[in-house]
C-alpha positions, 0 to 999 in steps of 0.5 A: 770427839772431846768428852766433858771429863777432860773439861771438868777436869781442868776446871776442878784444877784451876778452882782449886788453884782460885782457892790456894791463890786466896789463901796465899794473899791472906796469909801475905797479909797476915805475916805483913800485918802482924808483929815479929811475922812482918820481919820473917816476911820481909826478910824472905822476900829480900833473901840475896840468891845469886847464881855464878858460873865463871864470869856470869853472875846472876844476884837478885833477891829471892822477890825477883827470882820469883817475879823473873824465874817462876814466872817464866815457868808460868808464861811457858805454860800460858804460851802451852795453852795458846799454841793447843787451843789456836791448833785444836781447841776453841780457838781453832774455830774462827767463829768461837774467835770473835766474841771473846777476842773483841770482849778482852779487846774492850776490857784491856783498852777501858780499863786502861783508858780509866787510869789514864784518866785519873793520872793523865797529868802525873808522869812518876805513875802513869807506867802503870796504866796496863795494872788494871788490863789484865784478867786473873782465869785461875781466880775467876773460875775459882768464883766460878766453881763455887756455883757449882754445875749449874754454871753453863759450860759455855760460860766457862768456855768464854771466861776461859778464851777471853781470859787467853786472848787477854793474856797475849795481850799481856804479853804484848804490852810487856814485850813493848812498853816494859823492857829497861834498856837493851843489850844488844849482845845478850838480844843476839844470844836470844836470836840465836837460840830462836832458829835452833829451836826452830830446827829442833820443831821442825825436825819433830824432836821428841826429848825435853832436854834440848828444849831444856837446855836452850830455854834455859840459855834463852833466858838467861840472855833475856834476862841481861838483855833488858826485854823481860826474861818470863816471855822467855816462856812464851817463846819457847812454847811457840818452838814445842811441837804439837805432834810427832812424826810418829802418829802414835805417840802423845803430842808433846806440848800436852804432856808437857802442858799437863806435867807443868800444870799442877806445878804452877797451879799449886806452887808457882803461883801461890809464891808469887801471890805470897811474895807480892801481897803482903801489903802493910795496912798498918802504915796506909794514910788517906793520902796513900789510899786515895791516891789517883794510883790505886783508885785508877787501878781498882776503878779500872778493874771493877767498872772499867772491865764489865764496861769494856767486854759487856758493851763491846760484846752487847754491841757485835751480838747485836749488830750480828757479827757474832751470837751468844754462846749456847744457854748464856743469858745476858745476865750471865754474860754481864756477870762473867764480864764482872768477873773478869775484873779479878786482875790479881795474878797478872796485875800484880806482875805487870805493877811489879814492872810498871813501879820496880824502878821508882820510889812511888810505893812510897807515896802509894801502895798500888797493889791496894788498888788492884786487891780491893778491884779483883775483891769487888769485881769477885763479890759482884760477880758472883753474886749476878751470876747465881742469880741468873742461874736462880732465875733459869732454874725457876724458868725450867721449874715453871715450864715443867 
Protein backbone atom coordinates (compact mmCIF):
# COMPACT_ATOMS: atom_id res chain seq x y z
CA UNK A 1 0.00 0.00 0.00
CA UNK A 2 1.63 3.39 -0.98
CA UNK A 3 2.23 5.66 2.04
CA UNK A 4 1.95 9.73 2.22
CA UNK A 5 5.75 9.88 3.24
CA UNK A 6 6.95 9.04 -0.56
CA UNK A 7 4.35 11.74 -1.70
CA UNK A 8 5.38 14.15 0.61
CA UNK A 9 8.68 13.53 -0.03
CA UNK A 10 8.38 14.21 -3.74
CA UNK A 11 6.60 17.44 -2.88
CA UNK A 12 9.16 19.04 -0.66
CA UNK A 13 11.55 18.19 -3.37
CA UNK A 14 9.80 19.84 -6.35
CA UNK A 15 8.96 22.84 -3.83
CA UNK A 16 12.31 23.19 -3.41
CA UNK A 17 13.27 23.12 -6.96
CA UNK A 18 9.97 25.81 -7.52
CA UNK A 19 12.20 28.07 -5.25
CA UNK A 20 15.75 27.41 -6.63
CA UNK A 21 13.85 28.13 -10.21
CA UNK A 22 12.98 31.62 -9.14
CA UNK A 23 15.90 32.63 -7.70
CA UNK A 24 17.74 31.44 -10.75
CA UNK A 25 15.51 33.94 -13.07
CA UNK A 26 16.37 36.55 -10.66
CA UNK A 27 19.69 36.31 -10.61
CA UNK A 28 19.37 36.22 -14.59
CA UNK A 29 18.04 39.44 -14.37
CA UNK A 30 20.08 41.01 -12.28
CA UNK A 31 23.46 39.83 -14.06
CA UNK A 32 21.41 41.08 -17.25
CA UNK A 33 20.43 44.33 -16.20
CA UNK A 34 23.49 45.48 -14.26
CA UNK A 35 26.45 47.15 -15.75
CA UNK A 36 29.86 45.17 -16.02
CA UNK A 37 27.59 41.64 -14.91
CA UNK A 38 25.66 41.93 -18.23
CA UNK A 39 29.16 41.35 -20.09
CA UNK A 40 30.05 38.27 -17.66
CA UNK A 41 26.47 36.85 -18.49
CA UNK A 42 26.52 37.18 -22.13
CA UNK A 43 29.79 36.07 -22.63
CA UNK A 44 28.82 32.87 -20.44
CA UNK A 45 26.22 32.09 -22.07
CA UNK A 46 28.11 32.53 -25.49
CA UNK A 47 31.08 30.61 -24.19
CA UNK A 48 32.38 28.28 -27.60
CA UNK A 49 32.11 24.32 -26.36
CA UNK A 50 32.99 22.12 -29.22
CA UNK A 51 33.64 18.23 -28.66
CA UNK A 52 35.61 16.37 -31.57
CA UNK A 53 36.27 12.60 -31.75
CA UNK A 54 38.01 11.94 -35.13
CA UNK A 55 35.66 13.17 -37.73
CA UNK A 56 32.86 13.96 -35.71
CA UNK A 57 32.54 17.50 -34.52
CA UNK A 58 30.21 18.88 -32.13
CA UNK A 59 30.67 22.99 -31.64
CA UNK A 60 28.08 25.00 -30.02
CA UNK A 61 27.77 27.67 -27.51
CA UNK A 62 27.60 26.86 -23.90
CA UNK A 63 23.57 28.31 -24.34
CA UNK A 64 22.98 25.50 -26.81
CA UNK A 65 24.66 22.75 -25.00
CA UNK A 66 22.29 23.57 -22.23
CA UNK A 67 18.89 24.09 -24.13
CA UNK A 68 20.46 20.41 -26.23
CA UNK A 69 22.53 18.41 -23.72
CA UNK A 70 20.76 19.09 -20.15
CA UNK A 71 17.89 19.16 -21.54
CA UNK A 72 17.65 15.81 -22.74
CA UNK A 73 19.02 14.97 -19.14
CA UNK A 74 15.50 16.74 -18.11
CA UNK A 75 13.31 14.75 -20.71
CA UNK A 76 14.82 11.56 -19.80
CA UNK A 77 13.87 12.01 -16.38
CA UNK A 78 10.25 13.34 -17.72
CA UNK A 79 9.91 10.32 -19.84
CA UNK A 80 10.93 8.20 -16.31
CA UNK A 81 8.04 9.58 -14.48
CA UNK A 82 5.28 8.85 -17.50
CA UNK A 83 6.48 5.09 -17.89
CA UNK A 84 6.03 4.74 -13.72
CA UNK A 85 2.63 6.50 -13.38
CA UNK A 86 1.15 4.79 -16.79
CA UNK A 87 2.46 1.22 -15.06
CA UNK A 88 1.88 1.85 -11.22
CA UNK A 89 0.89 4.99 -10.53
CA UNK A 90 -2.12 7.57 -10.98
CA UNK A 91 -2.32 7.28 -14.22
CA UNK A 92 -2.40 3.47 -14.39
CA UNK A 93 -5.95 3.91 -13.25
CA UNK A 94 -8.30 4.58 -16.33
CA UNK A 95 -10.47 6.72 -14.07
CA UNK A 96 -7.70 9.28 -12.68
CA UNK A 97 -6.95 9.45 -16.61
CA UNK A 98 -10.09 11.50 -17.70
CA UNK A 99 -10.23 14.70 -15.88
CA UNK A 100 -6.49 15.86 -16.00
CA UNK A 101 -6.10 14.55 -19.69
CA UNK A 102 -9.14 16.44 -20.85
CA UNK A 103 -8.02 19.54 -18.65
CA UNK A 104 -4.10 19.77 -20.15
CA UNK A 105 -6.21 19.00 -23.51
CA UNK A 106 -8.34 22.32 -23.16
CA UNK A 107 -5.23 24.22 -21.56
CA UNK A 108 -2.77 23.29 -24.56
CA UNK A 109 -5.26 24.11 -27.41
CA UNK A 110 -6.73 27.80 -26.03
CA UNK A 111 -3.89 29.09 -25.20
CA UNK A 112 -2.48 28.26 -28.34
CA UNK A 113 -5.72 29.35 -30.24
CA UNK A 114 -5.03 32.93 -28.15
CA UNK A 115 -1.57 33.65 -29.89
CA UNK A 116 -2.83 32.48 -33.17
CA UNK A 117 -5.36 35.04 -32.79
CA UNK A 118 -3.28 37.92 -31.91
CA UNK A 119 -0.38 36.61 -34.97
CA UNK A 120 -2.68 34.86 -37.30
CA UNK A 121 -1.48 37.53 -39.84
CA UNK A 122 2.40 37.87 -39.07
CA UNK A 123 4.29 34.70 -40.69
CA UNK A 124 7.96 35.74 -39.02
CA UNK A 125 6.38 34.85 -35.24
CA UNK A 126 3.64 32.54 -35.64
CA UNK A 127 6.15 29.38 -34.98
CA UNK A 128 5.63 30.48 -31.50
CA UNK A 129 2.02 29.58 -31.19
CA UNK A 130 2.97 26.37 -28.85
CA UNK A 131 5.21 29.10 -26.19
CA UNK A 132 2.09 29.66 -23.91
CA UNK A 133 0.75 25.67 -24.10
CA UNK A 134 2.95 24.37 -21.54
CA UNK A 135 2.74 24.27 -18.00
CA UNK A 136 5.86 24.52 -15.64
CA UNK A 137 5.03 21.41 -12.43
CA UNK A 138 8.14 22.47 -10.50
CA UNK A 139 7.02 25.88 -10.06
CA UNK A 140 3.36 25.47 -9.75
CA UNK A 141 3.90 22.90 -6.82
CA UNK A 142 6.42 25.38 -5.52
CA UNK A 143 3.23 28.01 -5.02
CA UNK A 144 1.70 24.92 -3.98
CA UNK A 145 3.72 24.21 -0.95
CA UNK A 146 3.70 27.91 0.25
CA UNK A 147 0.00 27.20 1.58
CA UNK A 148 1.42 24.56 3.49
CA UNK A 149 -0.69 21.01 4.46
CA UNK A 150 -3.74 22.68 4.20
CA UNK A 151 -3.59 22.13 0.15
CA UNK A 152 -5.45 18.76 -0.52
CA UNK A 153 -3.45 15.86 -1.76
CA UNK A 154 -5.82 15.40 -4.30
CA UNK A 155 -5.24 18.68 -5.46
CA UNK A 156 -1.53 18.27 -6.08
CA UNK A 157 -2.35 14.61 -7.53
CA UNK A 158 -4.35 16.46 -10.26
CA UNK A 159 -1.71 19.43 -10.68
CA UNK A 160 0.66 16.66 -10.86
CA UNK A 161 -1.04 14.45 -13.59
CA UNK A 162 -2.25 17.32 -15.74
CA UNK A 163 1.20 18.83 -15.58
CA UNK A 164 2.62 14.94 -17.23
CA UNK A 165 -0.07 14.76 -19.70
CA UNK A 166 0.80 18.08 -20.65
CA UNK A 167 4.38 17.39 -21.08
CA UNK A 168 3.55 14.54 -24.02
CA UNK A 169 1.76 16.90 -25.37
CA UNK A 170 5.05 18.93 -25.41
CA UNK A 171 6.71 16.56 -26.47
CA UNK A 172 4.57 16.02 -29.40
CA UNK A 173 4.63 19.07 -30.67
CA UNK A 174 8.30 19.17 -30.44
CA UNK A 175 9.01 15.85 -32.15
CA UNK A 176 6.54 17.41 -35.28
CA UNK A 177 6.26 20.93 -35.68
CA UNK A 178 9.99 21.75 -34.28
CA UNK A 179 12.51 19.65 -36.17
CA UNK A 180 14.97 21.70 -38.87
CA UNK A 181 15.72 19.79 -41.99
CA UNK A 182 16.39 15.95 -41.96
CA UNK A 183 19.32 13.92 -42.24
CA UNK A 184 18.33 11.00 -43.01
CA UNK A 185 21.84 8.84 -42.34
CA UNK A 186 21.83 10.34 -38.84
CA UNK A 187 17.53 9.15 -38.43
CA UNK A 188 19.02 5.68 -39.65
CA UNK A 189 21.77 5.74 -36.66
CA UNK A 190 18.74 6.70 -34.39
CA UNK A 191 16.62 3.77 -35.56
CA UNK A 192 19.14 1.60 -35.22
CA UNK A 193 19.87 2.11 -31.75
CA UNK A 194 15.89 1.73 -31.21
CA UNK A 195 15.75 -2.21 -31.52
CA UNK A 196 19.12 -2.60 -29.52
CA UNK A 197 17.29 -1.18 -26.74
CA UNK A 198 14.68 -2.77 -27.43
CA UNK A 199 16.58 -5.95 -26.86
CA UNK A 200 18.42 -4.62 -23.94
CA UNK A 201 14.19 -4.35 -22.19
CA UNK A 202 13.27 -7.32 -23.20
CA UNK A 203 16.26 -9.22 -22.07
CA UNK A 204 15.50 -7.52 -18.63
CA UNK A 205 19.28 -6.00 -18.70
CA UNK A 206 20.09 -4.87 -15.37
CA UNK A 207 23.38 -2.38 -15.54
CA UNK A 208 23.15 1.41 -16.98
CA UNK A 209 26.03 1.06 -18.87
CA UNK A 210 24.52 -0.18 -22.12
CA UNK A 211 21.61 2.23 -21.82
CA UNK A 212 24.48 4.81 -21.27
CA UNK A 213 26.18 4.21 -24.01
CA UNK A 214 23.38 3.86 -26.53
CA UNK A 215 21.95 6.95 -25.27
CA UNK A 216 24.69 8.58 -25.42
CA UNK A 217 24.98 7.46 -29.64
CA UNK A 218 21.36 8.01 -29.78
CA UNK A 219 21.74 11.53 -29.17
CA UNK A 220 24.48 12.46 -30.85
CA UNK A 221 22.53 11.11 -34.36
CA UNK A 222 19.53 13.10 -33.32
CA UNK A 223 21.38 16.05 -32.81
CA UNK A 224 22.85 15.92 -36.60
CA UNK A 225 19.61 14.32 -37.60
CA UNK A 226 17.46 17.71 -37.49
CA UNK A 227 14.79 16.10 -34.99
CA UNK A 228 15.69 17.63 -31.40
CA UNK A 229 18.27 15.79 -29.82
CA UNK A 230 16.24 16.21 -25.80
CA UNK A 231 13.35 13.46 -26.89
CA UNK A 232 16.43 11.57 -27.04
CA UNK A 233 15.68 11.35 -23.26
CA UNK A 234 12.23 10.32 -23.67
CA UNK A 235 12.89 7.60 -25.98
CA UNK A 236 15.26 6.22 -24.13
CA UNK A 237 13.41 6.06 -20.76
CA UNK A 238 10.36 4.26 -22.73
CA UNK A 239 13.34 1.09 -23.52
CA UNK A 240 14.34 1.05 -19.11
CA UNK A 241 12.75 -1.44 -17.60
CA UNK A 242 10.21 -1.38 -14.81
CA UNK A 243 11.39 -4.43 -13.32
CA UNK A 244 13.92 -7.25 -13.21
CA UNK A 245 13.29 -10.92 -13.87
CA UNK A 246 14.56 -11.13 -10.21
CA UNK A 247 11.67 -9.98 -8.27
CA UNK A 248 13.70 -9.11 -5.38
CA UNK A 249 15.62 -6.68 -7.05
CA UNK A 250 14.63 -2.37 -7.18
CA UNK A 251 13.15 -1.69 -10.44
CA UNK A 252 15.23 0.00 -12.68
CA UNK A 253 13.61 3.02 -13.88
CA UNK A 254 12.84 4.30 -9.94
CA UNK A 255 16.20 4.18 -9.09
CA UNK A 256 17.32 5.79 -11.82
CA UNK A 257 14.12 8.18 -11.55
CA UNK A 258 15.14 9.01 -8.06
CA UNK A 259 19.27 9.06 -8.69
CA UNK A 260 18.41 11.78 -11.44
CA UNK A 261 16.03 13.63 -9.67
CA UNK A 262 17.97 16.11 -7.46
CA UNK A 263 20.03 16.34 -10.45
CA UNK A 264 17.72 17.93 -12.33
CA UNK A 265 15.82 19.67 -9.74
CA UNK A 266 18.52 21.43 -8.32
CA UNK A 267 21.24 21.97 -11.40
CA UNK A 268 19.69 20.93 -14.68
CA UNK A 269 17.05 23.10 -14.38
CA UNK A 270 18.54 26.21 -12.52
CA UNK A 271 20.83 26.38 -15.57
CA UNK A 272 18.60 26.64 -17.82
CA UNK A 273 16.45 29.04 -16.20
CA UNK A 274 19.66 31.18 -15.56
CA UNK A 275 20.66 30.79 -19.21
CA UNK A 276 17.54 31.54 -20.87
CA UNK A 277 16.18 34.50 -18.67
CA UNK A 278 18.18 37.00 -18.59
CA UNK A 279 16.39 39.53 -20.52
CA UNK A 280 17.71 43.03 -20.86
CA UNK A 281 14.70 45.47 -19.45
CA UNK A 282 16.98 48.35 -20.19
CA UNK A 283 16.74 48.04 -23.80
CA UNK A 284 12.69 46.94 -24.04
CA UNK A 285 10.62 50.11 -26.11
CA UNK A 286 6.94 49.97 -26.13
CA UNK A 287 6.91 48.78 -29.43
CA UNK A 288 8.77 45.57 -28.22
CA UNK A 289 6.59 45.27 -25.12
CA UNK A 290 3.47 45.53 -26.91
CA UNK A 291 4.16 43.34 -29.58
CA UNK A 292 1.53 40.93 -30.57
CA UNK A 293 4.43 38.12 -29.56
CA UNK A 294 4.84 38.37 -25.90
CA UNK A 295 1.31 39.88 -25.22
CA UNK A 296 -0.20 36.19 -27.37
CA UNK A 297 1.97 34.63 -25.13
CA UNK A 298 1.24 35.86 -21.72
CA UNK A 299 -2.62 36.38 -22.74
CA UNK A 300 -2.11 32.88 -23.74
CA UNK A 301 -0.58 31.78 -20.33
CA UNK A 302 -2.57 33.66 -17.90
CA UNK A 303 -6.28 33.59 -19.33
CA UNK A 304 -5.80 31.45 -22.17
CA UNK A 305 -4.80 28.01 -19.44
CA UNK A 306 -7.81 28.65 -16.62
CA UNK A 307 -10.01 29.13 -19.41
CA UNK A 308 -9.17 25.93 -21.32
CA UNK A 309 -8.80 23.34 -18.01
CA UNK A 310 -11.60 24.99 -16.10
CA UNK A 311 -14.47 24.93 -18.61
CA UNK A 312 -13.43 21.59 -20.15
CA UNK A 313 -13.13 19.98 -16.89
CA UNK A 314 -16.54 22.06 -15.36
CA UNK A 315 -17.98 20.72 -18.76
CA UNK A 316 -17.09 16.46 -18.13
CA UNK A 317 -17.97 16.79 -14.32
CA UNK A 318 -21.12 18.04 -15.25
CA UNK A 319 -21.92 15.92 -17.98
CA UNK A 320 -20.96 12.97 -15.61
CA UNK A 321 -17.94 11.50 -17.58
CA UNK A 322 -15.84 12.36 -14.73
CA UNK A 323 -15.99 13.47 -10.79
CA UNK A 324 -14.30 16.01 -8.79
CA UNK A 325 -11.37 14.71 -7.00
CA UNK A 326 -11.78 13.81 -3.33
CA UNK A 327 -11.96 17.38 -0.99
CA UNK A 328 -11.46 19.73 -4.29
CA UNK A 329 -14.15 22.56 -4.36
CA UNK A 330 -14.54 24.09 -7.38
CA UNK A 331 -12.64 26.88 -6.34
CA UNK A 332 -9.63 25.10 -5.54
CA UNK A 333 -10.08 23.53 -9.07
CA UNK A 334 -10.32 26.90 -10.62
CA UNK A 335 -7.52 28.00 -8.67
CA UNK A 336 -5.05 25.26 -9.66
CA UNK A 337 -6.31 25.67 -13.37
CA UNK A 338 -4.61 29.19 -12.81
CA UNK A 339 -1.86 28.06 -11.81
CA UNK A 340 -1.33 25.98 -14.32
CA UNK A 341 -0.58 29.05 -16.35
CA UNK A 342 3.05 29.12 -14.73
CA UNK A 343 4.69 27.84 -18.38
CA UNK A 344 8.19 28.91 -17.42
CA UNK A 345 10.61 25.89 -17.83
CA UNK A 346 8.90 24.55 -20.87
CA UNK A 347 7.91 27.74 -22.24
CA UNK A 348 11.34 29.06 -22.38
CA UNK A 349 12.51 25.77 -24.23
CA UNK A 350 9.91 25.66 -26.78
CA UNK A 351 10.43 29.71 -27.53
CA UNK A 352 14.17 29.03 -27.63
CA UNK A 353 13.18 26.40 -30.86
CA UNK A 354 10.17 28.40 -32.06
CA UNK A 355 12.54 31.81 -32.57
CA UNK A 356 16.24 30.17 -32.63
CA UNK A 357 16.51 30.61 -36.53
CA UNK A 358 15.15 34.31 -36.76
CA UNK A 359 16.02 37.63 -35.88
CA UNK A 360 12.63 38.19 -34.31
CA UNK A 361 14.25 39.08 -30.84
CA UNK A 362 14.98 41.98 -32.24
CA UNK A 363 11.96 43.26 -32.63
CA UNK A 364 10.62 41.43 -29.24
CA UNK A 365 11.88 39.69 -26.62
CA UNK A 366 9.43 36.78 -26.23
CA UNK A 367 10.59 35.55 -23.01
CA UNK A 368 8.96 39.06 -21.55
CA UNK A 369 5.54 37.49 -22.49
CA UNK A 370 6.17 34.24 -21.01
CA UNK A 371 7.51 35.73 -17.36
CA UNK A 372 5.15 38.23 -17.07
CA UNK A 373 1.97 35.40 -17.79
CA UNK A 374 3.78 32.54 -15.45
CA UNK A 375 4.10 35.80 -12.66
CA UNK A 376 0.26 36.64 -12.87
CA UNK A 377 -0.96 33.22 -13.21
CA UNK A 378 1.31 32.36 -9.93
CA UNK A 379 -0.15 35.65 -7.92
CA UNK A 380 -3.76 34.71 -8.93
CA UNK A 381 -3.35 31.48 -8.48
CA UNK A 382 -2.05 31.48 -5.09
CA UNK A 383 -4.08 33.63 -3.80
CA UNK A 384 -8.02 31.56 -4.98
CA UNK A 385 -6.45 28.74 -3.79
CA UNK A 386 -5.71 30.27 0.12
CA UNK A 387 -8.98 31.43 0.01
CA UNK A 388 -10.68 28.22 -0.68
CA UNK A 389 -8.68 26.94 1.73
CA UNK A 390 -9.63 29.75 4.40
CA UNK A 391 -13.32 29.22 3.59
CA UNK A 392 -12.97 25.25 4.17
CA UNK A 393 -11.39 25.75 7.39
CA UNK A 394 -14.29 28.39 8.62
CA UNK A 395 -16.72 25.51 6.87
CA UNK A 396 -15.05 22.92 9.58
CA UNK A 397 -14.71 25.42 12.45
CA UNK A 398 -18.52 26.18 12.28
CA UNK A 399 -19.59 22.34 11.83
CA UNK A 400 -17.54 21.71 15.15
Amino acid sequence: MLTIKPIEKFFKLESAGGILLMVSTLLALIFANTPFLDSLYKLFIEIPVEVRIADLNIGKPLLLWINDGLMAIFFLLVGLELKREAMEGELSDPKNIILPGIGAFGGMAVPALIYVLFNWDDPRVIDGWAVPAATDIAFALGVLSLLGRSVPVALKVFLTSLAIFDDVGAIIIIAIFYTSKISFVSLVIVLVCIPILWMLNRYRVGPRAPYIVIGVIMWVAMLKSGVHATLTGVLLAMFIPMRLDDEKSSSPVKEIEHGLHPWVTFFVLPIFAFANSGIDVRSLTTDQVLHSAPVGIAAGLFIGKQLGIFTLCWLFIKLKWAQLPTNVTWLGLYGTSVLCGIGFTMSLFISSLAFEQTSTEVIFDERLGILVGSLASGLLGYWLIRKDIQRREAKALENQ
